[in-house]
C-alpha positions in Angstrom: 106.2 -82.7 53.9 109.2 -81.3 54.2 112.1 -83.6 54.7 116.2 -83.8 55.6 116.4 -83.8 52.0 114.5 -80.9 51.4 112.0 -82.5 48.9 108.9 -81.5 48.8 105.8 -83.6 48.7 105.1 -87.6 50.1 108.2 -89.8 50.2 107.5 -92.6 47.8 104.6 -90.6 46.2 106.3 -87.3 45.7 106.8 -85.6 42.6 110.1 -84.6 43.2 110.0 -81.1 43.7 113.0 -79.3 45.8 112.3 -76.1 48.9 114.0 -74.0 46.6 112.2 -74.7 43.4 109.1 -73.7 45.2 110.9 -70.8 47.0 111.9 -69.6 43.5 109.0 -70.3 41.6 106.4 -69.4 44.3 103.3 -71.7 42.2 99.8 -70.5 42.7 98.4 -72.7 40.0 98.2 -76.4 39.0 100.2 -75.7 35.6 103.1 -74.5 37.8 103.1 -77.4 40.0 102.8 -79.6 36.5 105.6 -77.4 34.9 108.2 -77.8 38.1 107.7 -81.8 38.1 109.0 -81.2 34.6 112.0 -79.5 36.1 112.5 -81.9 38.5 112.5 -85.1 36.2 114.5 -83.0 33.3 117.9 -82.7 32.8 119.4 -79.7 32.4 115.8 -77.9 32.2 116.0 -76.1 36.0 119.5 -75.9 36.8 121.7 -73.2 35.0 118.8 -73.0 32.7 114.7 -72.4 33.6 115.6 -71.0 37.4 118.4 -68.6 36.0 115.8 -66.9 33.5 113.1 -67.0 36.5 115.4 -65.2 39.0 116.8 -62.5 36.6 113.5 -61.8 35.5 114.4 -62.7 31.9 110.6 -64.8 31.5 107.9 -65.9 34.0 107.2 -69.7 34.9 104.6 -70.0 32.4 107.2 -69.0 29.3 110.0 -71.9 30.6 110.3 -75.2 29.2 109.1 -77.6 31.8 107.9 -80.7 29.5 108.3 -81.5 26.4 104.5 -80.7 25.2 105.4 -77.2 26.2 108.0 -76.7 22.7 105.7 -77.8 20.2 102.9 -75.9 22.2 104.7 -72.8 22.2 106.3 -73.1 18.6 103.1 -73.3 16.9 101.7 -70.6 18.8 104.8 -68.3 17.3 103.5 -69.6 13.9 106.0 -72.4 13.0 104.2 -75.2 11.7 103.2 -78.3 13.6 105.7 -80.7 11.3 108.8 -78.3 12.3 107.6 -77.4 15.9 107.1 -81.3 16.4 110.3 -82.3 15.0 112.5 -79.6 17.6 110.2 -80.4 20.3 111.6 -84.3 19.5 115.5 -83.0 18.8 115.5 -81.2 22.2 113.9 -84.4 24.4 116.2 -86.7 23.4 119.5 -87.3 24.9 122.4 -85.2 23.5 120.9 -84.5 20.2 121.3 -80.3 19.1 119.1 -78.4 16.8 119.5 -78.2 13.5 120.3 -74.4 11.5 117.0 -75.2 10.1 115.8 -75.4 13.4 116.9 -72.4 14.6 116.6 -70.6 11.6 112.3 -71.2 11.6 112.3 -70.1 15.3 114.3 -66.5 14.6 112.3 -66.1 11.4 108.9 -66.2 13.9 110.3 -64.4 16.4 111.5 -66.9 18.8 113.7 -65.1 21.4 116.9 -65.8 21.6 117.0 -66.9 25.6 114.5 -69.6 24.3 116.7 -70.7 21.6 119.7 -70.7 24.1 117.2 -73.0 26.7 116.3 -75.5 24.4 120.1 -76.1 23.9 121.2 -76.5 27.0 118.1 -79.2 27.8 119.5 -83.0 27.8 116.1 -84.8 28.7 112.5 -83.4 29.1 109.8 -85.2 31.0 106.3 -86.2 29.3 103.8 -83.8 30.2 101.4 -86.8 30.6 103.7 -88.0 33.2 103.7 -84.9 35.3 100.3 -84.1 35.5 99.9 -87.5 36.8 102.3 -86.9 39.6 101.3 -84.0 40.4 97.4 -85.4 40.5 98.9 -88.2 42.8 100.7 -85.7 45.1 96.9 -83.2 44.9 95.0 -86.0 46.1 97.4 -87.2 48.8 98.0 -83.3 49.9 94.1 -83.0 50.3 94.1 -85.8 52.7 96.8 -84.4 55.0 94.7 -81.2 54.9 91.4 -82.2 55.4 92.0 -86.3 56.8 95.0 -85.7 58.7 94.8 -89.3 60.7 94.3 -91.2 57.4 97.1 -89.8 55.9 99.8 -90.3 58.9 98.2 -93.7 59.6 99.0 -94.6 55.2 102.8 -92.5 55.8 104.0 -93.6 59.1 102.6 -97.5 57.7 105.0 -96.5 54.7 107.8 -95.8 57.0 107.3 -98.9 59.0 107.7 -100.9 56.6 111.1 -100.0 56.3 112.1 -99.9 59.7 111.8 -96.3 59.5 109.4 -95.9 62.9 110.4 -96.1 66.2 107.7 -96.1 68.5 109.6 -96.2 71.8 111.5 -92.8 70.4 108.3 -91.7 68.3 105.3 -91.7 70.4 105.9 -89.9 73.8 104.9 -86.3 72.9 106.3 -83.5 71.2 109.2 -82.5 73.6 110.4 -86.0 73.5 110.5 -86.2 69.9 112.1 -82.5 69.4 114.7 -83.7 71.9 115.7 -86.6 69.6 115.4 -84.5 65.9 117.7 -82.5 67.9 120.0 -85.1 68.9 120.3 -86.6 65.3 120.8 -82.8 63.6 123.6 -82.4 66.0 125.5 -85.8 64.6 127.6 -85.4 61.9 127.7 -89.2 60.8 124.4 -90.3 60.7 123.4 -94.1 59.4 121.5 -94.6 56.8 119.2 -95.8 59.1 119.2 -92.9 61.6 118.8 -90.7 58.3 115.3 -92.4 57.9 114.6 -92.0 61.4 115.4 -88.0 61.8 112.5 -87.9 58.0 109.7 -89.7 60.2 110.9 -88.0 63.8 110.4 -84.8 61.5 106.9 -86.0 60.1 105.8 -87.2 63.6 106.7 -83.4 65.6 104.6 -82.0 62.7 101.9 -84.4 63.3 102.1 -83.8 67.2 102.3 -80.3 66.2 98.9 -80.2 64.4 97.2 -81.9 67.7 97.5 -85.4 67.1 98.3 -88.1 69.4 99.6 -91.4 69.3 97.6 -94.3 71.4 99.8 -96.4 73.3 100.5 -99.5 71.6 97.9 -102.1 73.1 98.5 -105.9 73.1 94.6 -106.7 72.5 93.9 -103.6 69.8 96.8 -103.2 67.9 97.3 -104.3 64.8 100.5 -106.6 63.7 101.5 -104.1 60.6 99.2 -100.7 60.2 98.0 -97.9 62.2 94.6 -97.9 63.4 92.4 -95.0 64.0 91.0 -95.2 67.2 87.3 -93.9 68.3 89.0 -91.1 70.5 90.5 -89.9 67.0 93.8 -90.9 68.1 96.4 -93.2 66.1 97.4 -96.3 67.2 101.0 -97.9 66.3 101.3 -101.8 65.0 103.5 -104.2 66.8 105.9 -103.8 63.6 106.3 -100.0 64.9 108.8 -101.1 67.7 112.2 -101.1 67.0 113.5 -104.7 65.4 110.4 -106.6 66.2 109.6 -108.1 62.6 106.6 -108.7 60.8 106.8 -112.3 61.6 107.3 -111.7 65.4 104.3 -109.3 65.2 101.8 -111.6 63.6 102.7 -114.2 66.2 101.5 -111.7 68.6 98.0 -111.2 67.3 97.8 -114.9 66.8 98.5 -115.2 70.9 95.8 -112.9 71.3 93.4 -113.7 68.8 94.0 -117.5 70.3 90.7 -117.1 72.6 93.3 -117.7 75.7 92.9 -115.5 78.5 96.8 -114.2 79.7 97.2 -114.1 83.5 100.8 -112.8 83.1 103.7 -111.8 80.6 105.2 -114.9 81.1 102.4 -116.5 79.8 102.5 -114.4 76.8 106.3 -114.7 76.1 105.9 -118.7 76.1 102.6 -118.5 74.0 104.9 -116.1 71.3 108.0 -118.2 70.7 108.6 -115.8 67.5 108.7 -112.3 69.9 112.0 -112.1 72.2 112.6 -111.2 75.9 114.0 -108.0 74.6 110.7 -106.6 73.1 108.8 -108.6 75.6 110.5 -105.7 77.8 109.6 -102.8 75.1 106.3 -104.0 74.9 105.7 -103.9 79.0 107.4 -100.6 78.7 105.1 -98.6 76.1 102.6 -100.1 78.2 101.7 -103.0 75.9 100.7 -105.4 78.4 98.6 -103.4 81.0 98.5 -104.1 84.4 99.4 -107.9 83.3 101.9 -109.1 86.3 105.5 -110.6 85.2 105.0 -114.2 86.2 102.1 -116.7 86.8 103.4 -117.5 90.5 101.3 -116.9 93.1 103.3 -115.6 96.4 101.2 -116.9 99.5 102.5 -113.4 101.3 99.7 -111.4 98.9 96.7 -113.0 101.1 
């Protein structure tokens, strides 16, 4: 996913990576993607430093520093020994510590180049390579599923939004057009909330997902689910009671206990007084989106209908 942010990867997975990292870098290989999350996480190791080299050609990806593995790696391979190579690689990772003249000496005795040398100065903090290759693992597997298991990842991401009050399924769910017409409406403010900035990431993630042929179900008072999105047998994905705008977890628990109660609903003011925990207000969204069916508003009878 692409985000407002332009980060790359699955927002509270991701490994961090920017659009223009992977613009410059253009990765083919899993060592790229595990030497970028190195860039990402350093500091000081992509900026002014490992993105300058790649652009004017000076090295290829493989040749930057991205971890700190990659210095004692590379350092040894010129022929310094592993003592010296692992005592530079520990000098440069640490936090405004500078190579010694013994240091630097070893490396242009071997024929370290002198754009590595100047790399390695300008580094403040290098990432574990054990560390990245995790992320970068976490973000494979995750990628594969929105790939090949499209529902099962938007149902685990827009869950992951929800939780945060970062779904709206009033705004969310009523088709592509409706959703570009409210990405558009956001881009075009130029003081968005912090809220409204999580809103315009998912609004983006949900156009993509209508994009790719997906649908949303309508949000059902006897199938949904109080918190996570369901897959339903016509492949579509249905939203959780937590999905509508200010209606808590609490509120939607209360509403699968109603239903779950055995009692048969003639009407939505049955319902309403059965849920003390869910307000008029999204008593309204609910009948709205459809929630409630063909359920009429009161339990009256009017003598007029015979």
């Amino acid at each position: 996913i692409i985000g407002k942010t332009g980060s790359i990867g699955i927002p509270e997975f991701g490994t961090g990576f920017t659009r223009q990292m992977l613009v410059d870098t253009q990765p083919d290989k899993f060592d790229m993607l595990v030497r970028l999350s190195g860039y990402s996480h350093g500091t000081g190791v992509w900026l002014g430093n490992a993105q300058d080299l790649i652009l004017n050609k000076v090295c290829g990806v493989s040749e930057t520093i991205g971890c700190r593995d990659d210095i004692m790696i590379y350092l040894m391979s010129m022929g310094i020994d592993a003592n010296t190579a692992f005592k530079s690689m520990e000098t440069v990772r640490k936090k405004n510590k500078q190579l010694t003249e013994e240091q630097v000496q070893a490396m242009k005795e071997h024929g370290v180049p002198q754009w590595y040398i100047d790399s390695l100065a300008k580094i403040g903090y290098l990432f574990p390579k054990a560390h990245a290759v995790a992320y970068v693992m976490m973000a494979f597997r995750i990628a594969w599923f929105k790939v090949h298991e499209p529902l099962a990842f938007y149902s685990a991401y827009f869950y992951r939004r929800s939780q945060k009050g970062g779904f709206d399924a009033e705004s969310m769910t009523g088709g592509t057009d409706s959703v570009r017409k409210k990405i558009n409406e956001y881009r075009r403010k130029s003081d968005l909330t912090a809220n409204e900035e999580d809103l315009l990431v998912t609004l983006e993630a949900v156009y993509e997902f209508n994009m790719r042929g997906l649908e949303f179900a309508w949000i059902d008072f006897y199938r949904s689910d109080a918190t996570h999105f369901l897959i339903t047998e016509d492949k579509k994905l249905l939203p959780p009671f937590v999905s509508i705008s200010g209606l808590g977890e609490s509120a939607a628990l209360d509403l699968v206990r109603c239903r779950e109660s055995g009692k048969e609903f003639v009407s939505i003011e049955e319902i309403a007084a059965t849920c003390p925990k869910v307000s008029q207000t999204h008593m309204e969204i609910l009948k709205k989106l459809g929630a409630l069916g063909a359920l009429p508003e009161t339990s009256q009878i009017n003598l007029f209908d015979f």
